[in-house]
N, CA, C and O atoms as CSV, one atom per row, in Angstrom:
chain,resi,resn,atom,element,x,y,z
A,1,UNK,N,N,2.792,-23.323,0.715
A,1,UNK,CA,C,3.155,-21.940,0.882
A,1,UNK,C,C,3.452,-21.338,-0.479
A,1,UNK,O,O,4.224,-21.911,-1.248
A,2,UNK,N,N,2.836,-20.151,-0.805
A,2,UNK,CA,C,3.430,-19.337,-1.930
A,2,UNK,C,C,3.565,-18.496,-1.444
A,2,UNK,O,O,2.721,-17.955,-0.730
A,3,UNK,N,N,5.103,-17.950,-1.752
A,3,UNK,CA,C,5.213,-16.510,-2.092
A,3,UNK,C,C,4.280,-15.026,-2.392
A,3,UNK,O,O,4.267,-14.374,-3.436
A,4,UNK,N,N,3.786,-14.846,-1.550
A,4,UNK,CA,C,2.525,-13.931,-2.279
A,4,UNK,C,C,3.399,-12.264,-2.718
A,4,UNK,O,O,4.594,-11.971,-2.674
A,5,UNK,N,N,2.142,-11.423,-3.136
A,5,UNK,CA,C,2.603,-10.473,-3.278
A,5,UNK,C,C,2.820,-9.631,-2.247
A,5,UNK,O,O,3.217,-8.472,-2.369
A,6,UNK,N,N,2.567,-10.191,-1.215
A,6,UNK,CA,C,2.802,-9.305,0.364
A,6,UNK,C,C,4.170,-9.202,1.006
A,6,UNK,O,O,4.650,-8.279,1.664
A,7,UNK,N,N,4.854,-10.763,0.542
A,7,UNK,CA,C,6.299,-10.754,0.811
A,7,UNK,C,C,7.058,-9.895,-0.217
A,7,UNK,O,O,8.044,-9.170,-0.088
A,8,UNK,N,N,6.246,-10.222,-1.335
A,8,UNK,CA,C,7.581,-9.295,-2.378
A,8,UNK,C,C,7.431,-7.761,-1.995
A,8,UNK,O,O,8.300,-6.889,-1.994
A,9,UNK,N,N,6.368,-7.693,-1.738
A,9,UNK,CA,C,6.318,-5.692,-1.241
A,9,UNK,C,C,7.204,-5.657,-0.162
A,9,UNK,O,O,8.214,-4.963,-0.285
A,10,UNK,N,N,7.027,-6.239,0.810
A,10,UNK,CA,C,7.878,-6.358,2.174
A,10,UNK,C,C,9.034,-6.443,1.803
A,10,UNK,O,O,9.707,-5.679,2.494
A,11,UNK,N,N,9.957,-7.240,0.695
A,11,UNK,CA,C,11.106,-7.079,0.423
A,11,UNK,C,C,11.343,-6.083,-0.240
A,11,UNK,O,O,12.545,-5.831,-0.147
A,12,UNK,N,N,10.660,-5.153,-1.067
A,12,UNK,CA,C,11.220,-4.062,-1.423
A,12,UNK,C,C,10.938,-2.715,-0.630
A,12,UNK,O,O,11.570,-1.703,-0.933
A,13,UNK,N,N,9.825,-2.697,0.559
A,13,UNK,CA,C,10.248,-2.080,1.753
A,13,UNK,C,C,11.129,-1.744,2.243
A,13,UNK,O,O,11.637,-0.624,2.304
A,14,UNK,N,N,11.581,-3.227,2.889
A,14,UNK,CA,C,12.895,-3.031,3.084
A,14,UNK,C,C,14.139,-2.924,2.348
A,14,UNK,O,O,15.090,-2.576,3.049
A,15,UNK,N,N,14.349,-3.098,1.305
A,15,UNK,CA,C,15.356,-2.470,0.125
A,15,UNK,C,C,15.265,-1.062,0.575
A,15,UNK,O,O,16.261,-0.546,1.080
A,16,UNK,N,N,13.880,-0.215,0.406
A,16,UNK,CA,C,13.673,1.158,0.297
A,16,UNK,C,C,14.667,1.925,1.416
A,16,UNK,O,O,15.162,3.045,1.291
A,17,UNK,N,N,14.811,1.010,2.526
A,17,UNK,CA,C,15.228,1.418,3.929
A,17,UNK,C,C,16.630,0.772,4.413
A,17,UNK,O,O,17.169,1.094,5.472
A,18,UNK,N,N,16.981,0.131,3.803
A,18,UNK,CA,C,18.068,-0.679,3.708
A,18,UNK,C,C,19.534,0.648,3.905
A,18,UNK,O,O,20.616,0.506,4.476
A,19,UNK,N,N,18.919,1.958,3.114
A,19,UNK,CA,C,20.340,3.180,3.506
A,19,UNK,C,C,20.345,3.611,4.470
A,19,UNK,O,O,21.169,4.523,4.536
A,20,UNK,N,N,19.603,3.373,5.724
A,20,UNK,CA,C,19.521,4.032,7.051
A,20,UNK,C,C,19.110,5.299,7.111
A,20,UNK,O,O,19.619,5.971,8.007
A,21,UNK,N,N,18.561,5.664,6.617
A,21,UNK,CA,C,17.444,7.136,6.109
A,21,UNK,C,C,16.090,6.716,6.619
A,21,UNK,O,O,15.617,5.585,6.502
A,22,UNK,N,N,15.509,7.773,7.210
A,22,UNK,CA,C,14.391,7.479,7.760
A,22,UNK,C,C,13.400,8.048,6.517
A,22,UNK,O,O,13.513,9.156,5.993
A,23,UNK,N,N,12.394,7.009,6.171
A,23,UNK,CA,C,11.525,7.672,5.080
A,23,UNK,C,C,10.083,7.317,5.667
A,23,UNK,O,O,9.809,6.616,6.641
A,24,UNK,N,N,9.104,8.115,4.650
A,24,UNK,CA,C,7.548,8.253,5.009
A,24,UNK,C,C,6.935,6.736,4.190
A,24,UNK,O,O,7.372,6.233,3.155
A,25,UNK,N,N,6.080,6.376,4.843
A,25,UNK,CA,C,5.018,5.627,3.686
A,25,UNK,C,C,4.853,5.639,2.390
A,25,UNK,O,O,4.826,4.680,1.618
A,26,UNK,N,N,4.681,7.394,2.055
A,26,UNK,CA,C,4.481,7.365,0.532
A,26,UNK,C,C,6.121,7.157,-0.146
A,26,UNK,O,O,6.257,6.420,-1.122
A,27,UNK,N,N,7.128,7.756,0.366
A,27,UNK,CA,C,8.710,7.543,-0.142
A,27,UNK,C,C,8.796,6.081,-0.452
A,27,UNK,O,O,9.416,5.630,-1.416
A,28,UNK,N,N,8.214,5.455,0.319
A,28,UNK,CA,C,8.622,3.844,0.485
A,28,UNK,C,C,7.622,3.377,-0.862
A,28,UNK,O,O,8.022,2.562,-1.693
A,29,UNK,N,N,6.272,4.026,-0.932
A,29,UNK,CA,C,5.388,2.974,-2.002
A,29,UNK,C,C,5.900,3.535,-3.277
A,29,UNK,O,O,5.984,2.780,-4.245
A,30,UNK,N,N,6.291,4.925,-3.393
A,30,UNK,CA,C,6.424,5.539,-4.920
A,30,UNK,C,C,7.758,4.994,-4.995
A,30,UNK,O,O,7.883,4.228,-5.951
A,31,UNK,N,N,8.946,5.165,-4.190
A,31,UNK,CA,C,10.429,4.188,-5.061
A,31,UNK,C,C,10.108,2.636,-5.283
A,31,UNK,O,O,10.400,2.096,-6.350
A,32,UNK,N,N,9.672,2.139,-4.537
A,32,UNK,CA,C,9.649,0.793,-4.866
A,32,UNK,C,C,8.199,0.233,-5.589
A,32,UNK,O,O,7.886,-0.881,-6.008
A,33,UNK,N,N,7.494,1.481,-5.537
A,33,UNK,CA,C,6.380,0.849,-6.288
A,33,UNK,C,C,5.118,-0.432,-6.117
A,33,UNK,O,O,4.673,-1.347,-6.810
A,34,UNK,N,N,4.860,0.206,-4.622
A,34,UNK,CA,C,4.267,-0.599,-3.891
A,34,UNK,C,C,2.746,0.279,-3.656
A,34,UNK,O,O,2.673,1.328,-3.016
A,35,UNK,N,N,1.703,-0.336,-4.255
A,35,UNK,CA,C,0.582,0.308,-3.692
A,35,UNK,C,C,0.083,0.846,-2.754
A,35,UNK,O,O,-0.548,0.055,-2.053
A,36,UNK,N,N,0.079,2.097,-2.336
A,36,UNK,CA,C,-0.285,2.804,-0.649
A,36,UNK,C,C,-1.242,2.071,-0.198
A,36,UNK,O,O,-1.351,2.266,1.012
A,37,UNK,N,N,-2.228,1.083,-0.707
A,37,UNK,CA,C,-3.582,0.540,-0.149
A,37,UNK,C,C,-2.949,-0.477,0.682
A,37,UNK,O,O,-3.477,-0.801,1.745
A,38,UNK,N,N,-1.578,-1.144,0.180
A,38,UNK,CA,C,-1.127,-2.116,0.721
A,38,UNK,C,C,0.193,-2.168,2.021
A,38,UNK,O,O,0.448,-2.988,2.904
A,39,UNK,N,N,0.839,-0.828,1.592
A,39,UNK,CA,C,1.932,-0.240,2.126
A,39,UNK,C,C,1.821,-0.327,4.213
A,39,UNK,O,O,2.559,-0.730,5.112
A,40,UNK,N,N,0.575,0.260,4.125
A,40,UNK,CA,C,1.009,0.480,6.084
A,40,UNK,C,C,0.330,-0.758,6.362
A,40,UNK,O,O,0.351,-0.977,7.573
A,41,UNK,N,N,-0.347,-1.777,5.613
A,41,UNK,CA,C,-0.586,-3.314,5.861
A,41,UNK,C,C,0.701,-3.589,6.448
A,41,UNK,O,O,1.054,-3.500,7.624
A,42,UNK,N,N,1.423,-3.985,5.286
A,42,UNK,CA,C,2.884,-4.352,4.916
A,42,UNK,C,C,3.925,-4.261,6.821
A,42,UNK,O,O,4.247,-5.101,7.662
A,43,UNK,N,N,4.119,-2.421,6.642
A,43,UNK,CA,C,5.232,-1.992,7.375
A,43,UNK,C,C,4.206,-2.226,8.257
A,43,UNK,O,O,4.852,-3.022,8.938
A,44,UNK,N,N,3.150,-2.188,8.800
A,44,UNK,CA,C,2.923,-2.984,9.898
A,44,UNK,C,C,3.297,-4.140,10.614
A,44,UNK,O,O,3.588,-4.467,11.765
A,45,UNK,N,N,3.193,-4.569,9.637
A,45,UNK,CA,C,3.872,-6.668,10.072
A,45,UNK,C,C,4.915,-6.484,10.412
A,45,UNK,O,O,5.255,-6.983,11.486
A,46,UNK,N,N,6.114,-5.486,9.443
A,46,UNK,CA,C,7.404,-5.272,9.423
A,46,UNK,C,C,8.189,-4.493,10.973
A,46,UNK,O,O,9.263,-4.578,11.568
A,47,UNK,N,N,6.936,-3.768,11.108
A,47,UNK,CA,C,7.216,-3.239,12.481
A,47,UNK,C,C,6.922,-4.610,14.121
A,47,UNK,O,O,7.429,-4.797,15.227
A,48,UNK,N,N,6.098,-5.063,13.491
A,48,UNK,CA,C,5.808,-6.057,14.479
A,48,UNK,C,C,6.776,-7.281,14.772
A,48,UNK,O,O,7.030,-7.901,15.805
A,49,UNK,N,N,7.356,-7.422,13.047
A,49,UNK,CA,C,8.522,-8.684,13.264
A,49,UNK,C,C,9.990,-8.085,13.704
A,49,UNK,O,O,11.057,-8.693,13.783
A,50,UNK,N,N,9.770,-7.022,13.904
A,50,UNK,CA,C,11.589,-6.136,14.131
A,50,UNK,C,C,11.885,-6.223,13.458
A,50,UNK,O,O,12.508,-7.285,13.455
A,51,UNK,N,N,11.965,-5.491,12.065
A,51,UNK,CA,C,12.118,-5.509,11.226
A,51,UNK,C,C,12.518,-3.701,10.687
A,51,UNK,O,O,13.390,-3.395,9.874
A,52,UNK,N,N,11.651,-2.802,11.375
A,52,UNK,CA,C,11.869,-1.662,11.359
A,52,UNK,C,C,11.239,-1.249,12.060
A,52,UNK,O,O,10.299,-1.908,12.506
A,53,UNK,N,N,11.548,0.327,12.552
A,53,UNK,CA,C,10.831,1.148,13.669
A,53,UNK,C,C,10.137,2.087,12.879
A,53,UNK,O,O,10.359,2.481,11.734
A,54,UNK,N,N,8.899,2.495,14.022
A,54,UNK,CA,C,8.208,3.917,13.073
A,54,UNK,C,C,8.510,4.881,14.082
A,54,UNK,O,O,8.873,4.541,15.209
A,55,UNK,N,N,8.359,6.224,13.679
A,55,UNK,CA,C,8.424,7.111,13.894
A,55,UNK,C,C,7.045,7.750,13.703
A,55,UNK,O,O,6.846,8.168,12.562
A,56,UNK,N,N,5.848,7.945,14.770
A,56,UNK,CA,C,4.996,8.733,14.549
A,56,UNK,C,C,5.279,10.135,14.491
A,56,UNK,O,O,6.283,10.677,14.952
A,57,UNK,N,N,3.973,10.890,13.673
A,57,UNK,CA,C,3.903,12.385,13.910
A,57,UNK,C,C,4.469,13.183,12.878
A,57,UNK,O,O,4.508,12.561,11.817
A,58,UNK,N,N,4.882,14.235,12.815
A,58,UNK,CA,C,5.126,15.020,11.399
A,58,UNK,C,C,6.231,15.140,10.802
A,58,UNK,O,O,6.457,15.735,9.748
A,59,UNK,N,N,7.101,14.442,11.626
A,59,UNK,CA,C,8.520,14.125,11.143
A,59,UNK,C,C,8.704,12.607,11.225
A,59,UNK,O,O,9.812,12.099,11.392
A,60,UNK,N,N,7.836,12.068,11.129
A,60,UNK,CA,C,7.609,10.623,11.230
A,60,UNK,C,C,8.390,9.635,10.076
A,60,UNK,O,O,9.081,10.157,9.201
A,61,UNK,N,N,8.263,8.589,10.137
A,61,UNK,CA,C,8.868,7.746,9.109
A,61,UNK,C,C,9.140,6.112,9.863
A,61,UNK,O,O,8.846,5.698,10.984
A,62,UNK,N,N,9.731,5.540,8.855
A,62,UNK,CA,C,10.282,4.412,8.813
A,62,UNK,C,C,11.942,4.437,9.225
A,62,UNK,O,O,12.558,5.430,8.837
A,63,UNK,N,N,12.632,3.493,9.923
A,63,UNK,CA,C,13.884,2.977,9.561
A,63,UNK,C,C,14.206,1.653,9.614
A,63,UNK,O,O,13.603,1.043,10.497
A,64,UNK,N,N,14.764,1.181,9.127
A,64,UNK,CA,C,15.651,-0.181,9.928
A,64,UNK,C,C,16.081,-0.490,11.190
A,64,UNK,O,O,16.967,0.100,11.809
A,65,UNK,N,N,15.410,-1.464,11.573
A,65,UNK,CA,C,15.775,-1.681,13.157
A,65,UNK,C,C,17.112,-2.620,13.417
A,65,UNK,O,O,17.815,-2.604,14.427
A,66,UNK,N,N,17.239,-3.257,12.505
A,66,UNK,CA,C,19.057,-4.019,12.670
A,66,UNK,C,C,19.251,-4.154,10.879
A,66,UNK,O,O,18.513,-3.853,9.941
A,67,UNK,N,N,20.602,-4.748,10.970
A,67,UNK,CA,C,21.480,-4.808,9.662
A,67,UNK,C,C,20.651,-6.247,8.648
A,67,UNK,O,O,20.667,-6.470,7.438
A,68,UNK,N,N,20.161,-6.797,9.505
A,68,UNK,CA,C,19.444,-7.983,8.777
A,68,UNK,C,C,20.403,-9.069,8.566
A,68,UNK,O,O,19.999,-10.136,8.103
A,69,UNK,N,N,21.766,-8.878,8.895
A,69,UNK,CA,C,22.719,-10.012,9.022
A,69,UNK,C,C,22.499,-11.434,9.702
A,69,UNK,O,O,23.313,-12.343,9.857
A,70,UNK,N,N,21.203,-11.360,10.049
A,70,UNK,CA,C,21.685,-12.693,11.189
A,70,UNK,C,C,19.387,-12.345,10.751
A,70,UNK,O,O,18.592,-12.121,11.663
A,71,UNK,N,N,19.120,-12.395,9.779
A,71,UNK,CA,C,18.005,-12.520,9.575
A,71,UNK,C,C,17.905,-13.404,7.821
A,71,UNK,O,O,18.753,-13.308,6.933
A,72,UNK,N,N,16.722,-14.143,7.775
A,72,UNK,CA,C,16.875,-14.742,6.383
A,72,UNK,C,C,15.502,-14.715,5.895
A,72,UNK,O,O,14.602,-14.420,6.681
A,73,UNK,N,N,15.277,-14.961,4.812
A,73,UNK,CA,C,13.695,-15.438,4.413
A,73,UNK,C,C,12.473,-15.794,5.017
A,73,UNK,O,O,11.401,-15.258,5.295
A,74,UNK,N,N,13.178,-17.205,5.149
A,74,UNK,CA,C,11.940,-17.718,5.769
A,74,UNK,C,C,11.193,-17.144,6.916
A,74,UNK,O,O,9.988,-17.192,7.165
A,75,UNK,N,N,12.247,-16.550,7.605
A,75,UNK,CA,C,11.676,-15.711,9.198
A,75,UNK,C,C,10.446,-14.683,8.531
A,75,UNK,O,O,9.268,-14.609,8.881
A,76,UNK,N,N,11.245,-13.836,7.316
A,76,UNK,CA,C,10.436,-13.031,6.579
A,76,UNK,C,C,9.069,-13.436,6.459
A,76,UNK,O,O,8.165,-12.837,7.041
A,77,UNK,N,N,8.865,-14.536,5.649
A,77,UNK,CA,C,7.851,-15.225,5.175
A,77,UNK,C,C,7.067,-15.268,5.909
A,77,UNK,O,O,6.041,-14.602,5.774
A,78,UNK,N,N,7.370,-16.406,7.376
A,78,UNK,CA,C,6.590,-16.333,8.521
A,78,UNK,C,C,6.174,-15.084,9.087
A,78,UNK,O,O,5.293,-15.475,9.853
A,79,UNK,N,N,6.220,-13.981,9.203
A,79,UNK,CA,C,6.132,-12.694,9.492
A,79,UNK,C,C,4.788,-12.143,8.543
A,79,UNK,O,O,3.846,-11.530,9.045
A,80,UNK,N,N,4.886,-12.467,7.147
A,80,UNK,CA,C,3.873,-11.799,6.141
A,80,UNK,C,C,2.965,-12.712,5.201
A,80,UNK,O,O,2.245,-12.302,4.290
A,81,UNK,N,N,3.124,-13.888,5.563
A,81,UNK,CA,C,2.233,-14.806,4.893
A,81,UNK,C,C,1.444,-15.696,6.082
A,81,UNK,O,O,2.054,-15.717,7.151
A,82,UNK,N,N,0.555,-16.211,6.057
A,82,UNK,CA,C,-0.421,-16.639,6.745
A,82,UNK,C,C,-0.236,-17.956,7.085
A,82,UNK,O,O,-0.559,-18.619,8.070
A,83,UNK,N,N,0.616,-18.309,5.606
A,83,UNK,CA,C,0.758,-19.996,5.912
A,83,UNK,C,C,2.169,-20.074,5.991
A,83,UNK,O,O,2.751,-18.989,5.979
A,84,UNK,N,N,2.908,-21.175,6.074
A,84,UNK,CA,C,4.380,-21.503,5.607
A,84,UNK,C,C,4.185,-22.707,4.598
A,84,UNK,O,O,4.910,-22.898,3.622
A,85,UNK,N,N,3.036,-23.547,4.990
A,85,UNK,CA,C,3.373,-24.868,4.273
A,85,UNK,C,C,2.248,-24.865,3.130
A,85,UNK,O,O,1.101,-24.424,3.201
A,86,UNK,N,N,2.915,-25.496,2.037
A,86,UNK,CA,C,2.543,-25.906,0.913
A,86,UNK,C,C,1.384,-26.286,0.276
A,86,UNK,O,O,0.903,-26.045,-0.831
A,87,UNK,N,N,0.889,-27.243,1.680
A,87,UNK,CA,C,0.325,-27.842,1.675
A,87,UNK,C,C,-0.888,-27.764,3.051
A,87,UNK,O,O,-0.517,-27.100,4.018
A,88,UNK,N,N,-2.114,-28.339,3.123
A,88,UNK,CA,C,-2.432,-28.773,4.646
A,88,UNK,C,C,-2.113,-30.308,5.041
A,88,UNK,O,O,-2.047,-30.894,6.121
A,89,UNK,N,N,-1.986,-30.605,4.025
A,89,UNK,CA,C,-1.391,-32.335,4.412
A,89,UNK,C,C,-0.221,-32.341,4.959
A,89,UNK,O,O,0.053,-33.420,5.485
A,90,UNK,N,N,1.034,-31.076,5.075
A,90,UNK,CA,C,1.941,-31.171,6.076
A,90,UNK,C,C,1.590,-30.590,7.158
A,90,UNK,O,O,2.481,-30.599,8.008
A,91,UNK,N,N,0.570,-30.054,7.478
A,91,UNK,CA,C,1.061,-29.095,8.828
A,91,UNK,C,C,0.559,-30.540,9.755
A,91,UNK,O,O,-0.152,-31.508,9.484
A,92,UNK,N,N,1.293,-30.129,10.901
A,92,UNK,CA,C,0.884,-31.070,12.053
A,92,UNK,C,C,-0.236,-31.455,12.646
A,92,UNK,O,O,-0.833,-30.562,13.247
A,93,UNK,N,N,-0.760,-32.648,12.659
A,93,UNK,CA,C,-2.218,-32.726,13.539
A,93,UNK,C,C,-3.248,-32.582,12.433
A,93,UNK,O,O,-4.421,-32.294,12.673
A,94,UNK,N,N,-2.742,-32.804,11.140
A,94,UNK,CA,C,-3.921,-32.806,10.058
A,94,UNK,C,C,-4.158,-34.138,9.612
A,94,UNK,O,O,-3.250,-34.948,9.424
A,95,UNK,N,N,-5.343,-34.369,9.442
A,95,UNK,CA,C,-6.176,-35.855,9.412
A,95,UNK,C,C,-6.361,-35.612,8.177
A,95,UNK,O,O,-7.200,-34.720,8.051
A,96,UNK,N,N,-5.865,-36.091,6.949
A,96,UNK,CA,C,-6.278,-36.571,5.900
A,96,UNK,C,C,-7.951,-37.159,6.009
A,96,UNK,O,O,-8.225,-37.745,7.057
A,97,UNK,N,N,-9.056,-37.019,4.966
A,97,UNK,CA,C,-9.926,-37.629,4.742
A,97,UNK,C,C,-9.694,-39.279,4.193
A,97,UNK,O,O,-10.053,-40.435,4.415
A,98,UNK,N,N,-8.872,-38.497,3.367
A,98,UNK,CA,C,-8.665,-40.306,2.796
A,98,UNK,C,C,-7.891,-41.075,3.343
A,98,UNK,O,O,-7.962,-42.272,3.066
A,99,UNK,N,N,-7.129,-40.694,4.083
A,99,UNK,CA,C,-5.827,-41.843,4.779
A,99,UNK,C,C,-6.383,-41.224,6.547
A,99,UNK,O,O,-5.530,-41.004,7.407
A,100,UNK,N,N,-7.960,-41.015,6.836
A,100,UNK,CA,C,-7.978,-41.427,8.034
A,100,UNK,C,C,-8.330,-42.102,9.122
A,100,UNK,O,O,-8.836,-41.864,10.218
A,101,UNK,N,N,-7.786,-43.318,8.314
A,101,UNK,CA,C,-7.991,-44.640,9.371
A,101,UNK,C,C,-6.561,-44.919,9.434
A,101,UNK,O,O,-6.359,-46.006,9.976
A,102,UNK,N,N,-5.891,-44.540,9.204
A,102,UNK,CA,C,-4.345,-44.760,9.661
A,102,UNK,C,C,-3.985,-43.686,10.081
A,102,UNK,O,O,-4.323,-42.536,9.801
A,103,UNK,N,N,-2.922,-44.311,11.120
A,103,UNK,CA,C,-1.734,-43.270,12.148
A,103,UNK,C,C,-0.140,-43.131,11.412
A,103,UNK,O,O,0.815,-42.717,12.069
A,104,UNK,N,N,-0.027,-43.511,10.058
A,104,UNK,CA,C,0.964,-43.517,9.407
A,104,UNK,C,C,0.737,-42.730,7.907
A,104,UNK,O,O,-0.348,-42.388,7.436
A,105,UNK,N,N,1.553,-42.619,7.541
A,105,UNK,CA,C,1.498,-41.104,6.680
A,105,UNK,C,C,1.270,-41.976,5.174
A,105,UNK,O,O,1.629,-43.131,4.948
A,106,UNK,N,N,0.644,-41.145,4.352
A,106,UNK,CA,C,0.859,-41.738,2.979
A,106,UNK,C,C,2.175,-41.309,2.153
A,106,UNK,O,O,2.865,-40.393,2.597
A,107,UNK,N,N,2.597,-42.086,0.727
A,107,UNK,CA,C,3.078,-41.315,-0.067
A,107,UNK,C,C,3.318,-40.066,-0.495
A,107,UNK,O,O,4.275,-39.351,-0.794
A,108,UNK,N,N,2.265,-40.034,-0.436
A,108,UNK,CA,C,1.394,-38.440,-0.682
A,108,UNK,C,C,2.464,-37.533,0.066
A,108,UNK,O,O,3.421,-36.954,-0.448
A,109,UNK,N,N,2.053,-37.547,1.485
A,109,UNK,CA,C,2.119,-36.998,2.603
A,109,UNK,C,C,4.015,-36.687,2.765
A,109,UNK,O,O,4.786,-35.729,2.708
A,110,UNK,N,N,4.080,-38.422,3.026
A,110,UNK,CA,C,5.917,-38.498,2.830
A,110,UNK,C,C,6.472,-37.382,1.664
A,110,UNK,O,O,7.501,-36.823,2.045
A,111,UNK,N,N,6.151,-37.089,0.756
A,111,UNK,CA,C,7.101,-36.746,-0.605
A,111,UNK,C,C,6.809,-35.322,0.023
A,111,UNK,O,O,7.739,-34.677,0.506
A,112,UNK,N,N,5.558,-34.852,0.015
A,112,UNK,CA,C,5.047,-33.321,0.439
A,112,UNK,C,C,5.963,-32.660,1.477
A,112,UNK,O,O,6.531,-31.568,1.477
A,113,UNK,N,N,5.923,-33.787,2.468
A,113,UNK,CA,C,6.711,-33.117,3.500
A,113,UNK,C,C,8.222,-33.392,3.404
A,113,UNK,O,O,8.841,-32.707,4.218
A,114,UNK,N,N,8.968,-34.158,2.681
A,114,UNK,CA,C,10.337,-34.021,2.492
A,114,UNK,C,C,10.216,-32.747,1.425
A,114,UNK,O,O,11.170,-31.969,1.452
A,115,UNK,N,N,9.354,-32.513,0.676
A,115,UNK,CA,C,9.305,-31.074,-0.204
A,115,UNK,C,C,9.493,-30.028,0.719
A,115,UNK,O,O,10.420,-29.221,0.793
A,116,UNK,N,N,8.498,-30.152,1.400
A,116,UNK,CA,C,8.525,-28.424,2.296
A,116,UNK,C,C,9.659,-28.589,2.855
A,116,UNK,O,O,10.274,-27.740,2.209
A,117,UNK,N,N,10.665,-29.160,3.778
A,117,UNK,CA,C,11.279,-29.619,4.463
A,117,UNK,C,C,12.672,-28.930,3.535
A,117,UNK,O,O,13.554,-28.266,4.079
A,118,UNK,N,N,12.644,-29.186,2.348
A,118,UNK,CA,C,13.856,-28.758,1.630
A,118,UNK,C,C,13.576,-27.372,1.269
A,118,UNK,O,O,14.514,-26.594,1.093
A,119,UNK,N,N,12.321,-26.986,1.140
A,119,UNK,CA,C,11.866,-25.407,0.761
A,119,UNK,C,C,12.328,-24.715,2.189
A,119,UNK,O,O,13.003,-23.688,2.123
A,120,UNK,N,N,12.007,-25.212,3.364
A,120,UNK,CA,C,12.414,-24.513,4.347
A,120,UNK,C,C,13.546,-24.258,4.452
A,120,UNK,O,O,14.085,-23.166,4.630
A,121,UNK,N,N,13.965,-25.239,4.350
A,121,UNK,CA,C,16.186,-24.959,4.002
A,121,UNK,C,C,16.517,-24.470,3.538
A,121,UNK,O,O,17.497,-23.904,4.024
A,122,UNK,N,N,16.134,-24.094,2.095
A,122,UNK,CA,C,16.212,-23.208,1.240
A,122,UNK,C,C,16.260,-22.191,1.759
A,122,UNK,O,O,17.335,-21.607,1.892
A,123,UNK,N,N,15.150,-21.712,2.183
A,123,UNK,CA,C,14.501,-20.003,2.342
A,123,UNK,C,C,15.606,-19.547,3.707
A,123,UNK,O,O,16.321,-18.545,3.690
A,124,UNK,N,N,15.520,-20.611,4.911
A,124,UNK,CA,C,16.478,-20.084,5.881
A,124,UNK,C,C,18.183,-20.682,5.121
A,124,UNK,O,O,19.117,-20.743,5.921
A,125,UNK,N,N,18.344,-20.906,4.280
A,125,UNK,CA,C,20.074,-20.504,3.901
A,125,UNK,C,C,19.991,-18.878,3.163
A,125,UNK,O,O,20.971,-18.200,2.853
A,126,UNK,N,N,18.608,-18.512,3.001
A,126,UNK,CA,C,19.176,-16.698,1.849
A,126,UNK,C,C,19.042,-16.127,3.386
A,126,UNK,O,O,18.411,-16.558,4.351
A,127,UNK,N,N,19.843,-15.048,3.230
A,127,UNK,CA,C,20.270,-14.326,4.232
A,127,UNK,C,C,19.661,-12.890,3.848
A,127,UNK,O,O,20.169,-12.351,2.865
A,128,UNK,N,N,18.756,-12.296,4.433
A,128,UNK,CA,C,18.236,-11.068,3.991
A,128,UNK,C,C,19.607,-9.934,3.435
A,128,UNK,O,O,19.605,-9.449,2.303
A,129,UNK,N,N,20.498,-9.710,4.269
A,129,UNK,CA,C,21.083,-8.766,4.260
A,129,UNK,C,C,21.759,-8.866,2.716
A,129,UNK,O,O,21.594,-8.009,1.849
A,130,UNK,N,N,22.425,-9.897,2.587
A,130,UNK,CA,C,22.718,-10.147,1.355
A,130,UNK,C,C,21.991,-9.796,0.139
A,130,UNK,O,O,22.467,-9.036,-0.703
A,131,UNK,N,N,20.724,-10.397,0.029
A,131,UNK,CA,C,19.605,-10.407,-0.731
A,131,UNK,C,C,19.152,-8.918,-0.847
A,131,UNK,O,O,18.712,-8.559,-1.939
A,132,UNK,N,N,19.221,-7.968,0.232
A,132,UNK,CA,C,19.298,-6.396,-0.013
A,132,UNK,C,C,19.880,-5.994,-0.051
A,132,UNK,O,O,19.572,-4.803,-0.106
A,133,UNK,N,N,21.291,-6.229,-0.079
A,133,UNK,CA,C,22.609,-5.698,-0.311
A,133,UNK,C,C,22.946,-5.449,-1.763
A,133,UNK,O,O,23.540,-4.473,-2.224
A,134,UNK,N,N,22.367,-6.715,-2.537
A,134,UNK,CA,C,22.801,-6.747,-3.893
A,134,UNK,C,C,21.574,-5.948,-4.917
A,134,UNK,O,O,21.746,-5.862,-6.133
């Protein structure tokens, strides 16, 4: 899993909206500086993960749909990136070429997945609200 540039827009989305002010698309790409090509990609997902509500029509906009207190990263992540893992040698039900004549994991495999395993911990201990708070 990397970090792409889709999560970091998404986090400064929501920064943009974080004051409980309802704003437009373009408010959201020109303060935070997020490309409009990429922007209603973005608050799309964002709308889909509850994350914020839209407002169609000519008074339309964005807001925040909760405080983000009891929301963290990784949920984020999963929401705007395609993958979570690192690797394809962790995700589940993946057959190595080279280690597949065995039903037991390699080195390889072991270290990778105690990696992601601690990256996941990571990402769900930051607490969004915090992380846009500051």
């Amino acid at each position: 899993m990397l970090v792409t540039r889709e999560t970091d827009y998404a986090l400064r989305a929501l920064r943009a909206i974080t004051d409980g002010k309802k704003k437009t698309l373009t408010q959201i790409s020109k303060e935070e500086g997020i490309p409009k090509q990429f922007s209603y990609k973005i608050l799309k997902k964002l709308e889909k993960g509850g994350y914020l509500r839209v407002f169609r029509g000519k008074a339309g906009g964005y807001i925040i749909a909760d405080d983000f207190k009891d929301r963290n990263l990784y949920e984020l992540i999963k929401v705007t990136e395609n993958e979570m893992e690192m690797s394809p040698c962790v995700v589940p039900g993946y057959r190595c070429e080279a280690h597949k004549n065995s039903d037991e994991p390699c080195g390889i495999n072991l270290r990778l997945s105690s990696l992601q395993q601690m990256l996941d911990n990571e990402l769900k201990a930051i607490n969004l609200y915090d992380m846009l708070a500051k």
